[in-house]
C-alpha positions as CSV (number, residue, x, y, z in Angstrom):
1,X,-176.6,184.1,1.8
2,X,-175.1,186.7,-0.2
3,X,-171.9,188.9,0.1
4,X,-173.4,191.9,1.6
5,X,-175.5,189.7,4.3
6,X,-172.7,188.0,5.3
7,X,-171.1,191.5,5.8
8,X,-173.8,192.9,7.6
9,X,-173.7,189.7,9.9
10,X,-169.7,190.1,10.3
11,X,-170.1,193.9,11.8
12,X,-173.5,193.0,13.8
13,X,-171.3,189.9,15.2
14,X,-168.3,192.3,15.9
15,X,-170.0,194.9,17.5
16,X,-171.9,193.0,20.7
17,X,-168.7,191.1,21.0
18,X,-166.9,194.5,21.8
19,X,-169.7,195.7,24.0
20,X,-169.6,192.2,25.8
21,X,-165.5,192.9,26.7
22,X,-165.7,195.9,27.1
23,X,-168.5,195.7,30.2
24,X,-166.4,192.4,31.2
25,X,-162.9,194.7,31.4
26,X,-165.2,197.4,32.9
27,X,-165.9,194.8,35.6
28,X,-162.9,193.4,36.1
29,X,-160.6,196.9,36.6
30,X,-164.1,198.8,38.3
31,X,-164.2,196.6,40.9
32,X,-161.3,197.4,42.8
33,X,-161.2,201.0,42.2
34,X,-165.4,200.6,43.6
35,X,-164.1,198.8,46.8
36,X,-161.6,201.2,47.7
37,X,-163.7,204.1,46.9
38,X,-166.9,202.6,48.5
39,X,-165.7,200.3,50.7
40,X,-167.9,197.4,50.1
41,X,-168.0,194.3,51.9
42,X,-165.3,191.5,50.9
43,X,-168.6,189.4,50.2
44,X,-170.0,192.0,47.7
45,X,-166.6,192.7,46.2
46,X,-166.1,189.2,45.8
47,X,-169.4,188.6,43.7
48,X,-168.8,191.8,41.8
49,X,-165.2,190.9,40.6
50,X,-166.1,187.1,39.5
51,X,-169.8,187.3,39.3
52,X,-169.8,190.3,36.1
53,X,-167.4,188.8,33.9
54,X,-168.6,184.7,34.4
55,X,-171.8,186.1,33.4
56,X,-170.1,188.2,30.9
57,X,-168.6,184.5,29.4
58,X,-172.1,183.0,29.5
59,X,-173.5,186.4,27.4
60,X,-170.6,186.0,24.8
61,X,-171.6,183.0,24.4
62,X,-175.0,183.1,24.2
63,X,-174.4,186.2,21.4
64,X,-172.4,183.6,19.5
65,X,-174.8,181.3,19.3
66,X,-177.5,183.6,18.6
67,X,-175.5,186.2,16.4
68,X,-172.6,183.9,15.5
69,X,-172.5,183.5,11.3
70,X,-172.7,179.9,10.3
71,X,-172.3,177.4,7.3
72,X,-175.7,176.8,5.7
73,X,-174.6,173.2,5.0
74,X,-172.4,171.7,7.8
75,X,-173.8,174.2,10.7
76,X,-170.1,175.6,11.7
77,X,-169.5,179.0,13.0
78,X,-167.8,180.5,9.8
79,X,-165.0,182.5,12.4
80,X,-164.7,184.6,15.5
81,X,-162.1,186.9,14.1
82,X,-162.2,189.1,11.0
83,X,-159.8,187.5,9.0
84,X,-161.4,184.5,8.9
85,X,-164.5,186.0,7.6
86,X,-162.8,188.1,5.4
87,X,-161.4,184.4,4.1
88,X,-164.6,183.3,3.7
89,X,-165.9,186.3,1.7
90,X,-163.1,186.3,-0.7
91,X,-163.2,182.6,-1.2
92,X,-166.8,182.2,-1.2
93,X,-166.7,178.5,0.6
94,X,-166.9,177.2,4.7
95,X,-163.9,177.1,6.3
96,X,-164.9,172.8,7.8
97,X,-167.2,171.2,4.9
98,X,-165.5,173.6,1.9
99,X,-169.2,174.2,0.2
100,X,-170.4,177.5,-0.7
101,X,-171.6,179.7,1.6
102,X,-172.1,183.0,-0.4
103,X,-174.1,183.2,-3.5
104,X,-173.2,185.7,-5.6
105,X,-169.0,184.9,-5.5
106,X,-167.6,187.4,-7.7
């Protein structure tokens, strides 16, 4: 993998994770302002408030595993936040096993 994929993996990876919290904190603050506005059922309100963001959890996770950046050699996740990635890009090496990850380390 080289610098720039690892880059382009990095933003990819932060982007859905944002759109996943986002809808989640959506969910979360929208319901109650929906069930005084529409007046749902408690049943429906219920569902709504703790249904969206447990099936928000279970998308986040399934983007990490699909999305999430991972060692070549020992099969880690390389980070969830930036400055962890941005430790792996400027020292070239995993985080767990300490092998190289990126190719072309300048």
């Amino acid at each position: 993998m080289t610098k720039t994929e690892l880059e382009v993996a990095i933003r990819r990876h932060s982007r859905y994770r944002s759109i996943i919290l986002f809808i989640m904190a959506a969910a979360v603050f929208g319901a109650p302002i929906a069930n005084i506005v529409f007046r749902f059922p408690a049943e429906l309100f219920l569902c709504l408030f703790l249904g969206i963001p447990i099936l928000g959890f279970f998308l986040a996770h399934v983007a990490l595993r699909v999305l999430g950046v991972r060692c070549p050699h020992c099969e880690a996740f390389l980070g969830m936040e930036k400055k962890k990635f941005y430790d792996v890009i400027a020292t070239g090496r995993c985080r767990k096993c300490g092998k190289s990850v990126i190719d072309d380390v300048a």
